[in-house]
C-alpha positions as CSV (number, residue, x, y, z in Angstrom):
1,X,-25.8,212.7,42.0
2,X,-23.7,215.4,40.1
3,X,-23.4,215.7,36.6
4,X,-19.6,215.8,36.3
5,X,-19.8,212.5,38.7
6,X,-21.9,210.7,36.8
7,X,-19.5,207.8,34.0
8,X,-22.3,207.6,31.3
9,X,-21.3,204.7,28.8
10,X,-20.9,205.6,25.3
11,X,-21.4,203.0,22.6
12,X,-19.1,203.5,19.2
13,X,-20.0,201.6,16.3
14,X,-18.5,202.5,12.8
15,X,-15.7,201.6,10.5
16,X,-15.4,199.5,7.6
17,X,-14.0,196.0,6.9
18,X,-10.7,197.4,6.4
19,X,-8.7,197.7,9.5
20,X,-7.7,201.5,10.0
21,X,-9.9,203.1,7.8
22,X,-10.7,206.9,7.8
23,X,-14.1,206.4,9.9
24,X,-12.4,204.1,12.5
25,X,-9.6,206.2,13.0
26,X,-12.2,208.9,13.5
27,X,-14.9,206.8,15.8
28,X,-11.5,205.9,18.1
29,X,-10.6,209.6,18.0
30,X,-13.8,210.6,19.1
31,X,-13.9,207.9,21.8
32,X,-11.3,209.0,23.2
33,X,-12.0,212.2,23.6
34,X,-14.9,210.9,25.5
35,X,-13.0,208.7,27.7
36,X,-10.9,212.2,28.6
37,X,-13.8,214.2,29.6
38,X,-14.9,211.4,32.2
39,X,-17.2,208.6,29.9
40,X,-16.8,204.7,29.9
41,X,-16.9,204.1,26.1
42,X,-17.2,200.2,24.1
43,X,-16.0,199.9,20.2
44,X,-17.9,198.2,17.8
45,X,-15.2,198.8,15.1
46,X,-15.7,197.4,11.2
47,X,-14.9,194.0,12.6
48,X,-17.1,193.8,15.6
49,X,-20.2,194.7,13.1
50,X,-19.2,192.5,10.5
51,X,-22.5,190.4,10.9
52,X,-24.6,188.3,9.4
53,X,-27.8,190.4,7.7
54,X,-30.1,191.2,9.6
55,X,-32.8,189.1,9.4
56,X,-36.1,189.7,11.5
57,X,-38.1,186.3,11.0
58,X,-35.2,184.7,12.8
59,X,-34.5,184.5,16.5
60,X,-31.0,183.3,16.1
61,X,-28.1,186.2,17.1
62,X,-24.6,185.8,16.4
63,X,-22.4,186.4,19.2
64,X,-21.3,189.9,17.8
65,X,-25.1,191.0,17.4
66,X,-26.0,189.9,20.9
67,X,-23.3,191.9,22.1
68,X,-23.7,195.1,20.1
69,X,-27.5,195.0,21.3
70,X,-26.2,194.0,25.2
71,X,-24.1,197.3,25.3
72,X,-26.4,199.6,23.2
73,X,-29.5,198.4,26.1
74,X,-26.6,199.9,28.8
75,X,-25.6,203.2,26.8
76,X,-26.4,206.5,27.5
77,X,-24.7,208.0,24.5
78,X,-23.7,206.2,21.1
79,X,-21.4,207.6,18.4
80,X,-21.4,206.9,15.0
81,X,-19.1,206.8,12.2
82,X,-19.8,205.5,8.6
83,X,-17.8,205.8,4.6
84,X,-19.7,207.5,2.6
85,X,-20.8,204.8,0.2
86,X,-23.0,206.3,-3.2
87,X,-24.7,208.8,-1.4
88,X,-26.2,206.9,1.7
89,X,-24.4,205.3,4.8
90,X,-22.6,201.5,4.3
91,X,-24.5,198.5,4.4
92,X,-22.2,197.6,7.2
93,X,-23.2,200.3,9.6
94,X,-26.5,200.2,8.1
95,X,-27.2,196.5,8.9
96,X,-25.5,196.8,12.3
97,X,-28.2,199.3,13.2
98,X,-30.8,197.0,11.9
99,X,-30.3,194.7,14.9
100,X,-31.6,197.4,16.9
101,X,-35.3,196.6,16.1
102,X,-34.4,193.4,18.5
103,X,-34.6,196.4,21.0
104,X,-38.1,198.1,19.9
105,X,-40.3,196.5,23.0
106,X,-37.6,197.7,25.4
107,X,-39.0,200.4,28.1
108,X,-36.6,203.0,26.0
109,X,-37.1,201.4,22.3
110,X,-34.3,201.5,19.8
111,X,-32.1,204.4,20.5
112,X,-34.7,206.6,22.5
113,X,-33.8,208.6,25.1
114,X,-29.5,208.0,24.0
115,X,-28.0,211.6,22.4
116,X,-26.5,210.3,19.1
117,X,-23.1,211.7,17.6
118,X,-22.5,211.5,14.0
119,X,-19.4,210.9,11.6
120,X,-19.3,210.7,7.7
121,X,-16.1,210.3,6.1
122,X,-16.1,211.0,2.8
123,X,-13.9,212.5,-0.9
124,X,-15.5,215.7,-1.0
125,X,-18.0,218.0,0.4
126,X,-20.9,217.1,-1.7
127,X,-21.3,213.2,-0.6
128,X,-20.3,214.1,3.2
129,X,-23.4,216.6,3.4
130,X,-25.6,214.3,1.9
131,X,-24.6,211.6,4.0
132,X,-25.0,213.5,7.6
133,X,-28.7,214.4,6.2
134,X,-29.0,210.3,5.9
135,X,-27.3,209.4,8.8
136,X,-29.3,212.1,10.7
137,X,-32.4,210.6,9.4
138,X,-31.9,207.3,10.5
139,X,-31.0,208.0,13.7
140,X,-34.7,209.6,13.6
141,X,-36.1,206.9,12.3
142,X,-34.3,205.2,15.8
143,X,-35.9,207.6,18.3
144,X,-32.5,209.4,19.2
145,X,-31.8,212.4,19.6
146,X,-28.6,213.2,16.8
147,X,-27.0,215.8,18.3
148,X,-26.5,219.6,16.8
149,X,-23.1,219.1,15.8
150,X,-22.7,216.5,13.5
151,X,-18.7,216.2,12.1
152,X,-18.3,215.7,8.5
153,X,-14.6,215.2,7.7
154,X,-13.7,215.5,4.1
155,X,-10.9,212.4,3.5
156,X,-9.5,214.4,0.7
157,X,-7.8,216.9,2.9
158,X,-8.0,215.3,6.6
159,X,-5.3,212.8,6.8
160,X,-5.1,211.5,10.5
161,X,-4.3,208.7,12.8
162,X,-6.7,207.2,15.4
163,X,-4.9,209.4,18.2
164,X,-5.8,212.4,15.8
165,X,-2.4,213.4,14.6
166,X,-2.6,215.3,11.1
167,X,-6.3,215.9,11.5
168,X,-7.7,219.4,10.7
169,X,-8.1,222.0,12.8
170,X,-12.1,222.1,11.9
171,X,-12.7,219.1,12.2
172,X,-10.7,218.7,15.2
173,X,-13.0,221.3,16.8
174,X,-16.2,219.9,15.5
175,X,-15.2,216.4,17.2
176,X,-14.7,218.1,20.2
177,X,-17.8,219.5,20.2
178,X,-20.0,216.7,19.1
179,X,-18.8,214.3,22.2
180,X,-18.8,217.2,24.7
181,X,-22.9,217.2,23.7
182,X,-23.1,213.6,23.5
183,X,-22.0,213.3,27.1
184,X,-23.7,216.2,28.4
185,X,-26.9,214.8,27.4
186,X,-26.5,212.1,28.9
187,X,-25.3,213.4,32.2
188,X,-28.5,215.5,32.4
189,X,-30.8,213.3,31.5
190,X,-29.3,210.8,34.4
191,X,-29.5,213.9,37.0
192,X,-33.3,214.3,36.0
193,X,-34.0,210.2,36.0
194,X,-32.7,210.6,39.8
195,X,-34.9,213.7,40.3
196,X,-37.6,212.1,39.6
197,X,-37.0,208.8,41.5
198,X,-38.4,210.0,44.8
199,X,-41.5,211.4,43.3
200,X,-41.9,208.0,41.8
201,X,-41.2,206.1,44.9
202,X,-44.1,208.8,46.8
203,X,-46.6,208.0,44.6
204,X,-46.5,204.3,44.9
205,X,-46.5,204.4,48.3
């Protein structure tokens, strides 16, 4: 294996309940992006984590959860995009990542092992850095691995479409930047899994 063969899935999951909104059009920017430099990628927009809350004494999934956890159990990478909602992350985002305890007896539990890229959408400066501090936290909290660049865009003067038309410059860079490490994390760590696969397969025999 190579690591500019290798098609490493990336998992986005953002958005809000409003169709279009800032951190959508952002989380399908960045996809995209990752799609050009050679990934598979899988939306999870505002609709497709508009689930039930999360409750742990249950077993029952919706349809939507069982999904979300199916595809994050495949990624390699995962990008995430949230509002900035009084100070922290949304409740949306917030719950969908919940569901991800489903996944803490897995041989990689939560998000170990998966490079995490990180959005925040926000009116100002102030609540976007205090956000990615959050948001980087959580991820933490998950076992990933956030990556170095995290993107915060600042709503008040980035006004773009989901292909990124009217976004700025900066952030335009920074977006760039954060998927290019997202997938070149993953990449690597798939070239050292097959690396060690024949020392694995030695010492069993």
């Amino acid at each position: 294996m190579t690591t500019a063969s290798f098609r490493p899935l990336i998992v986005g999951i953002g958005g809000t309940t409003r169709p279009g909104s800032s951190s959508e059009k952002a989380l399908r920017y960045a996809l995209k992006l990752a799609e050009a430099r050679g990934a598979d990628v899988e939306l999870f927009d505002g609709a497709g984590i508009n689930l039930p809350m999360y409750a742990p004494e249950s077993p029952a999934r919706a349809e939507g959860a069982q999904r979300l956890i199916a595809s994050l159990r495949r990624a390699h990478g995962v990008i995430l995009s949230t509002p900035c909602y009084h100070g922290s992350v949304s409740g949306l985002v917030k719950n969908a990542l919940d569901y991800t305890e489903d996944m803490c007896k897995d041989a990689d539990p939560y998000l170990d092992g998966r490079a995490v890229g990180l959005i925040v959408c926000g009116h100002g400066w102030q609540s976007t850095g205090v956000v990615l501090s959050a948001f980087r936290s959580i991820v933490h909290a998950l076992r990933g691995w956030p990556t170095p660049m995290g993107v915060a865009i600042n709503t008040l003067v980035d006004r773009f479409d989901e292909t990124g038309a009217g976004i700025a410059e900066q952030s335009e860079r920074q977006l760039a930047i954060m998927v290019g490490q997202v997938i070149e994390f993953a990449r690597l760590r798939a070239l050292l899994s097959s690396l060690r696969a024949p020392d694995a397969a030695a010492s069993a025999v």
